[in-house]
N, C-alpha and C positions, 0 to 999 in steps of 0.2 A: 041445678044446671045439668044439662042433659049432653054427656060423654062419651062419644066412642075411643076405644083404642085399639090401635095398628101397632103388633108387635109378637113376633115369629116367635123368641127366647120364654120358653114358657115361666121357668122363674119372675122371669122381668114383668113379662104380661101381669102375673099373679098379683107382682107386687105393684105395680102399676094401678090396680083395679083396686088394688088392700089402700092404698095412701090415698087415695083419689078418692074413695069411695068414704074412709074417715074422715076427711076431710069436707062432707059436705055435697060431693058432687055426686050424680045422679049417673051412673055407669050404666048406659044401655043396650052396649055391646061391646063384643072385643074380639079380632078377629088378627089372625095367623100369616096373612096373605095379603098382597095387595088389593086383588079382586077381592075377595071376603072384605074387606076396607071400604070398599065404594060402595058395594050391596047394602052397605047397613049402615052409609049414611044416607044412603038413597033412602032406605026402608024406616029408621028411628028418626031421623032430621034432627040431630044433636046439634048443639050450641058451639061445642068442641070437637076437635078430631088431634088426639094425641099420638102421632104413630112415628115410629122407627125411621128413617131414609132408605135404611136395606133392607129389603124382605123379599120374599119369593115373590114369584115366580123366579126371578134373574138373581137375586140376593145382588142387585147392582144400589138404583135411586128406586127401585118402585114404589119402597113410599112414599119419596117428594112426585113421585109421579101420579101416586095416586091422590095425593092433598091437593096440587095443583088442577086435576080434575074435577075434584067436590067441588074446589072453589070454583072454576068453571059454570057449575050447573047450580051450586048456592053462594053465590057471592058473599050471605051474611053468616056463614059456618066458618068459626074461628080454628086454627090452625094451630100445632106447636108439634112442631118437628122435633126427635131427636137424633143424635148423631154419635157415634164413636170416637169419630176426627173431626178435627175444624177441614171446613170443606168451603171456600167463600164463592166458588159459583154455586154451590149450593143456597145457601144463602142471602146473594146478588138474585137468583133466577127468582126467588122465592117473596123476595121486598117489590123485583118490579112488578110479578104481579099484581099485587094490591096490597100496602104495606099495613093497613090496620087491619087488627084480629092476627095478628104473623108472630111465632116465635121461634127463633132456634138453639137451642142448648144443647150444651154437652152429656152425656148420658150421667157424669160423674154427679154432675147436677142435684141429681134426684136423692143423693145423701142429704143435703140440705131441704127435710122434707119441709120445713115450713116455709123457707123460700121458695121450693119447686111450687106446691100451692098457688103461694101468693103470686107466680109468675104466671100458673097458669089461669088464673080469677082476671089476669091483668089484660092477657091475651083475649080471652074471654069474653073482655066487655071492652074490645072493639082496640088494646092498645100494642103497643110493641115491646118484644123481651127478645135479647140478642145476647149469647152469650159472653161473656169479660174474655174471653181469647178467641172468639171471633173480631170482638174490636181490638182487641193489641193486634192482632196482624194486621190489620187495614190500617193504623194508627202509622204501627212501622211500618208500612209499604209508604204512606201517604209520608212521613217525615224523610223518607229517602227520596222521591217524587217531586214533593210540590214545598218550596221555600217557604212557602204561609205559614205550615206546620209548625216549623221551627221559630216561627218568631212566638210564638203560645212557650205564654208561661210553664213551670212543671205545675200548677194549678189549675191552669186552662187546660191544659190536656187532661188532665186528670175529671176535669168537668165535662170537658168533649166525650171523652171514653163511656163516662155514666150518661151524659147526653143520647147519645150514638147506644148505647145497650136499651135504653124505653126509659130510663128514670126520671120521677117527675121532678120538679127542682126542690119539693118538702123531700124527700125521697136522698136526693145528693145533696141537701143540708145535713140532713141526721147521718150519712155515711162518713162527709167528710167533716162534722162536729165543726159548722158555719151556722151562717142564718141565711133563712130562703133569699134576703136582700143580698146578700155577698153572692149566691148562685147566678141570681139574675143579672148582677154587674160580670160576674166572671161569662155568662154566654152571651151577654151582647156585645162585650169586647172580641170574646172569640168568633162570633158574625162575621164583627167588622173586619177582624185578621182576613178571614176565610172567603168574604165576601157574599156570603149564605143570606137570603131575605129571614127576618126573624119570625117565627110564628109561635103562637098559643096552643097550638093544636101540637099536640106530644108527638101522633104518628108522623107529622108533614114536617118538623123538625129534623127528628131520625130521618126520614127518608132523602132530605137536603144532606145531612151530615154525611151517610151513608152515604150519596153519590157523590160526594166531593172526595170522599176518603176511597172510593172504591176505583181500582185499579180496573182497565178494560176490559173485559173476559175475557176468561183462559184458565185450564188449570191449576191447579195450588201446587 
């Protein structure tokens, strides 16, 4: 699988290419810059684009500025952004784009390298990865917000959370030591709380969950 990566911190970058690159995945560039970021996936047509949110030019979003571009011009080039801070219009701007192939983590993330991996294989082939404190703020913004929230069990929530992150429901069986039948009773009750149409399709799920939980844009 064919990887670019977007990331200024040369450490980081290094290490990024070193875990990535063990792991399987085909590293066919790696670039400092936002522009250096768009040139090579213009130039390699990578599967992947792993890159930073801050980087030069502005050390602002340029690189959700520049992910959102690729996707622009390759719609089928999967994306996994990462971040320093939970940033949820980062996040929001980034799911409505087009919410399969999308992911956003924490930088801290990347300690867990065989979860980072597996998040990034996930993102990769078309699914969603949303980092565990990206959804506790939406969770708790949306339990302060909207009374639906609060009728969900501490189960149901705990199922929405991993729901709302990309997890499939064999995935939130083994996390919370259930059976995949216990997952699927606990999201179709929380549907019903929510009022969410239910679907099969992982990304179109998250992306219902995500805008019911997602507060209007604006700043964090």
């Amino acid at each position: 699988m064919r990887v670019v990566i977007g990331e200024d911190e040369a450490l980081l970058r290094e290490g990024l290419e070193f875990v990535l690159g063990r792991a399987g995945f085909d590293v066919v560039g790696v670039a400092a810059d936002a522009e250096r970021l768009v040139e090579l996936a213009r130039e390699q047509a990578p599967e992947l684009i792993v890159t930073d949110i801050r980087m030069p030019p502005t050390n602002t979003d340029d690189g959700l500025r520049a992910a959102l571009a690729i996707r622009a011009c390759r719609p089928e080039t999967a994306v996994l952004v990462l971040s320093q801070h939970v940033q949820r219009a980062y996040a929001q701007e980034l799911l409505e784009a087009r919410p399969a192939g999308v992911g956003y983590l924490l930088k801290q993330r990347i300690a867990d390298v065989e979860q980072f991996c597996a998040d990034a294989r996930r993102v990769a082939s078309g699914g969603t990865v949303l980092d565990p404190e990206v959804v506790s703020m939406l969770l708790t913004r949306a339990r302060r917000d909207k009374s639906a929230v609060d009728r969900l069990t501490s189960r149901q929530r705990e199922v929405l959370g991993l729901v709302a992150q990309g997890r499939s429901n064999a995935a939130i069986a083994r996390r919370l030591s259930i059976t995949e039948k216990a997952v699927v009773g606990h999201i179709s009750r929380v549907y019903d709380e929510l009022g969410l149409p239910p679907s099969d399709d992982d990304h179109r799920r998250v992306l219902a969950v995500i805008h019911y939980l997602g507060p209007p844009p604006g700043p964090t």
